[in-house]
N, C-alpha and C positions, 0 to 999 in steps of 0.2 A: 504493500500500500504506500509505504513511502515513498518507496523507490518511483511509482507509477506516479504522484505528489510532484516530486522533484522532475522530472521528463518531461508533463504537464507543461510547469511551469517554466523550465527550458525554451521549451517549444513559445509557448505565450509570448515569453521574453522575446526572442525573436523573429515572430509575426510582429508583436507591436515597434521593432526595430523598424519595420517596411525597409529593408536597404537591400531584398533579395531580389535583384532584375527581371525574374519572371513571374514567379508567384511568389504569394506571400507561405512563411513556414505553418503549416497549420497541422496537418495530418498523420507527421510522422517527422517524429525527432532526426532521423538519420541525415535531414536535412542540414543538421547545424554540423559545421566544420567540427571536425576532431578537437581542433586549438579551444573552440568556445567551450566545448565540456570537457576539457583536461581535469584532472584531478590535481590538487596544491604537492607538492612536492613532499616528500614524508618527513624530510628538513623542518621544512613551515608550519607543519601540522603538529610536529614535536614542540617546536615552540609557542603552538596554540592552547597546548595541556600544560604545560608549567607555567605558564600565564592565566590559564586560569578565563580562556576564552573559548566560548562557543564554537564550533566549526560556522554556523549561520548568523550567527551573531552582529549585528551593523556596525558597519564601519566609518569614520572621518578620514577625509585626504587634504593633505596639506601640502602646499607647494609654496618654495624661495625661488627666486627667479638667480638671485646674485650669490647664496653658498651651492647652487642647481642641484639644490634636491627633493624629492618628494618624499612626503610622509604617509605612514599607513598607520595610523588609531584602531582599535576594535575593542568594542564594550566587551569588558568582562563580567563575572557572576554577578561581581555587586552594583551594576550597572552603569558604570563609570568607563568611561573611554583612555584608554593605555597604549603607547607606543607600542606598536608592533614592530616595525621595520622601516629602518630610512633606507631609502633607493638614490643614489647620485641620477643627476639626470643626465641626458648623454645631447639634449640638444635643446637649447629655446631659443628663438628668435627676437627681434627686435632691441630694447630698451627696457631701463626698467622704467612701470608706468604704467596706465591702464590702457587697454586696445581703444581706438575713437570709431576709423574707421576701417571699412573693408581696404585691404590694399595695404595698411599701415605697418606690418608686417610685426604688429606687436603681440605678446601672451599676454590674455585676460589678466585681470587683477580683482579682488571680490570674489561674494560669495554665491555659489551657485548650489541649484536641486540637479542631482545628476538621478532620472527614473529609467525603470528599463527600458525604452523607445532610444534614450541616449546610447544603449550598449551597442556597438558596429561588430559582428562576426564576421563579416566579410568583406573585412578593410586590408586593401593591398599595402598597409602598415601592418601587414602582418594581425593585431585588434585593435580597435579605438575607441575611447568615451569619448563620444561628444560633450564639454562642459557645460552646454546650454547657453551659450555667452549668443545673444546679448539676451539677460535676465530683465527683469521690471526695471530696477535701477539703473541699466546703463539704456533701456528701452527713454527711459523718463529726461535723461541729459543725452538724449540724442544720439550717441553712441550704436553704431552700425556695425554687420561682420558676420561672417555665420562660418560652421561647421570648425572651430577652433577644437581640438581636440587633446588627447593624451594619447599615444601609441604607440606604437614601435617603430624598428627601421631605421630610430637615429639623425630623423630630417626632418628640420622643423622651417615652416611657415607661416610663424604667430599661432603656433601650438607647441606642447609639452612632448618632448619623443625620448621616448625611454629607448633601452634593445627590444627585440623581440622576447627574450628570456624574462626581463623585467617585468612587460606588458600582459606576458602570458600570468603569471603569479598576481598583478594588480587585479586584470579583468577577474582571473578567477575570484577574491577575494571578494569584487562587486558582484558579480552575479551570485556567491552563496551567501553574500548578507540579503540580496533579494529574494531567494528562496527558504530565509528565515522568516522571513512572511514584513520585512520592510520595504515598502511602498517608494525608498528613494535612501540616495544619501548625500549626505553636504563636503564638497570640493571649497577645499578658503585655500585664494591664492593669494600673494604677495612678494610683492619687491624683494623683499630679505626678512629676517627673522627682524619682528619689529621690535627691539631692544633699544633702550636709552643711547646708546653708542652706535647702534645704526642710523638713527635718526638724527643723532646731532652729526653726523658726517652729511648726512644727504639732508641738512638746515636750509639749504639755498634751492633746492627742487620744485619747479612748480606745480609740485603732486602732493608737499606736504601735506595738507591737509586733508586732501584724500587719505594719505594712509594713514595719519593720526584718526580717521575716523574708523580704518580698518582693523588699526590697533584696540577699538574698543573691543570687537566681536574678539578680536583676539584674545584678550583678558578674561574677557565672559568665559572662555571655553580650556585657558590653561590656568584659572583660576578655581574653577570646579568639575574642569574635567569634564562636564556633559555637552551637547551640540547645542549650538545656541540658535534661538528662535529667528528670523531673521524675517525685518517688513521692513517696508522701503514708502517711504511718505516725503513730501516737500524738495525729492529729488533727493533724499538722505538715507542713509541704513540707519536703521533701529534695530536695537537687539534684546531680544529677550521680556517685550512689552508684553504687558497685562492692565486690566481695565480698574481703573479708580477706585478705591475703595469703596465709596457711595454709588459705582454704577454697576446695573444688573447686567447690561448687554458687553458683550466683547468690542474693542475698538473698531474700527472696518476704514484698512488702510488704503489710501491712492498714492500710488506711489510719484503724481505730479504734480497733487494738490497738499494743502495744508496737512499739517500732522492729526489725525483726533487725540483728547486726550486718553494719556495712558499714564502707568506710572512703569518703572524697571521692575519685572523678580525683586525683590529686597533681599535674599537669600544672597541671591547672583552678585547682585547689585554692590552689597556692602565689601563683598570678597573681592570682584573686582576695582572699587574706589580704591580700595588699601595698597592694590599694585599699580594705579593708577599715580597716587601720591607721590609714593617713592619712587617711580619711574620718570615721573615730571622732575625732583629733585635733584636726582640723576642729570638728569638731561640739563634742567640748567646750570648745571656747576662743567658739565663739557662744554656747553658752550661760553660760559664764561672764562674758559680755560682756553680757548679758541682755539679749540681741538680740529686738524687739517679737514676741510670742506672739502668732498668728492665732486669732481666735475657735475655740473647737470648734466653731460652729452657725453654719452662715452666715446664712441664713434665705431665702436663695434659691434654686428652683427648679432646680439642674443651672448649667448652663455655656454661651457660643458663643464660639466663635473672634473675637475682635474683628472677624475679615476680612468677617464676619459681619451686623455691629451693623447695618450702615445699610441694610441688605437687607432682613432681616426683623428690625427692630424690633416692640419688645413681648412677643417669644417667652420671653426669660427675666424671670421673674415673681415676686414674694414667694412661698416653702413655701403649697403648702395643705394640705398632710400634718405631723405632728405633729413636732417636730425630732428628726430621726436621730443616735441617737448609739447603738453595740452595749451601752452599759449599762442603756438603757431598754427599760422592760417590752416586750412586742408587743403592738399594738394595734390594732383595727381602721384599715384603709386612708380615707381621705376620698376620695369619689369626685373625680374632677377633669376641668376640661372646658377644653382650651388656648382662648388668644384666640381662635383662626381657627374654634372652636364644632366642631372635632373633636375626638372619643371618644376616650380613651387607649387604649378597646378596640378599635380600627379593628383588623380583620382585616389578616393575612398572607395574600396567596394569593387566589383565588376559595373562595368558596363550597362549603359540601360537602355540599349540599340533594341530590345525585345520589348515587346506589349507586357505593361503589368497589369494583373491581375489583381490589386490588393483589397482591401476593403476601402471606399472611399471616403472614409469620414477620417484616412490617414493623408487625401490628396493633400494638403497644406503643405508638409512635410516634407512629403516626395519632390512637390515643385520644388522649396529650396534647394533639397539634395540633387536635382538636374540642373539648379540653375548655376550652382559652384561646389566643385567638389576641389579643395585643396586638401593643403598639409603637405 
């Protein structure tokens, strides 16, 4: 019965993908590539029982664009979220900074719902989570871009690219926390680990304030360890809101209009101010220390994990896109062609030269997925 549960549910997961060229997966599992239901390595599995974590149990990912690496969280018994595994990353593109628009060759920054429809089994990256970029908040400031993703292959175009060896163990992990019976899970990305001493170097950025607002969600969730609530009002993240103590109904957020009132978790709330405090402290005694200021502009190309360097040397290369910074005009994109004389455009997926078949209440989806498939 379980086993028949889990298959099911497979199957589900990649029908509601729609990224299969002819028909959607419905009728028989055998459909899904071998890579999509690999089993976790008996390595990672060992570390999932002295940890004290579920085999289905949900997970948080966390990504640094500037130490390139991702994080894997998994709720253990007592329902608290615990490192599982940092992964070096083997490729991001752009600047650090949040993506504006399509073309700009940057990785997301923010928080995202990654559901099963985001899972790609049949990504010529070997597998790929879509992030969902752009979310309500980058929808609300305008922010344009699609198909930004996490995957394999090591080549990124304003996406996260792990190895395929990597990619294979990530995806695993996402699709058995949704087969634990969770509906999604939350991707936080950011510039760098946001610490009093990263921020006071990148003081002069005109992202600051963006990611001192990132930094809050950030607190919420290394301050108590659980996944923080995320709603997006006034063009703003908000984290972790609940309804006034005098009101019956829950808030009901726009994420382009005014805030309604709320008040924070107080739970959340007090744990995070306290790191919040001594974090700002921190920070202003570096910079009163006039602790060296990192350029705004780096001038090159994204990011590798140093673990990286001597594998694939040459991958990170001088900008050949105009310097990013969210104060400059938009401007048309520079085509760009990596060392190895592949397309930034390299497709996701097979081909979609055949008639599909899908269920239509997924056509929305499907257009975007033909109308750009990068990475």
């Amino acid at each position: 019965m379980i086993r028949a549960t889990v298959l099911r549910a497979l199957v589900l997961m990649a029908f509601a993908a729609g990224l299969t060229p002819v028909t959607c997966l419905g009728e028989n599992s055998d459909r899904l590539p071998t890579k999509a239901t690999k089993e976790l390595p008996p390595e990672l599995l060992s570390v999932l029982r002295q940890k004290k974590m579920p085999k289905y149990s949900p997970i948080v990912v966390r990504l640094f664009k500037e130490e390139a690496e991702l994080e894997v969280w998994k709720q253990d018994t007592t329902g608290l979220f615990q490192i599982l595994k940092i992964y070096p990353i083997c490729r991001w593109s752009g600047d650090l900074g949040p993506k504006l628009w399509e073309g700009d060759r940057q990785a997301p920054e923010g928080f995202y719902t990654i559901t099963p429809e985001l899972m790609n089994p049949n990504s010529n990256f070997y597998l790929a989570i879509n992030v969902g970029y752009p979310n309500s908040f980058d929808k609300a400031n305008k922010r344009d871009g699609s198909l930004l993703m996490i995957h394999g292959d090591c080549s990124s175009s304003g996406c996260y690219a792990m190895t395929d060896e990597q990619i294979s163990e990530i995806y695993s992990l996402a699709r058995d926390s949704f087969l634990g019976g969770r509906p999604s899970f939350q991707v936080q990305a950011y510039p760098f680990r946001l610490t009093p001493a990263n921020l006071a170097r990148h003081r002069n950025s005109p992202n600051l304030a963006f990611w001192k607002m990132l930094k809050i969600g950030n607190d919420h969730f290394e301050t108590t360890h659980l996944e923080p609530k995320v709603d997006v009002c006034n063009r703003l993240y908000v984290f972790d809101a609940q309804p006034p103590p005098d009101s019956r109904n829950p808030p009901v957020f726009n994420p382009a209009d005014k805030c309604p009132a709320f008040v924070v978790n107080p739970q959340i709330a007090r744990q995070a101010l306290e790191k919040q405090r001594t974090d700002e402290i921190e920070y202003a005694q570096l910079v009163q220390d006039n602790v060296p200021a990192a350029p705004i502009y780096s001038g090159l190309d994204g990011g590798m994990n140093k673990a990286f360097l001597a594998q694939f040397p040459g991958r990170v290369t001088l900008s050949k896109v105009l310097p990013y910074a969210s104060y400059l005009p938009q401007l048309p994109p520079i085509p760009w062609i990596d060392n190895d004389g592949s397309l930034t455009s390299k497709w996701f997926g097979t081909s979609f030269s055949k008639p599909i078949v899908c269920d239509l209440a997924r056509a929305s989806f499907l257009s975007s997925v033909l109308a750009a498939h990068r990475c």
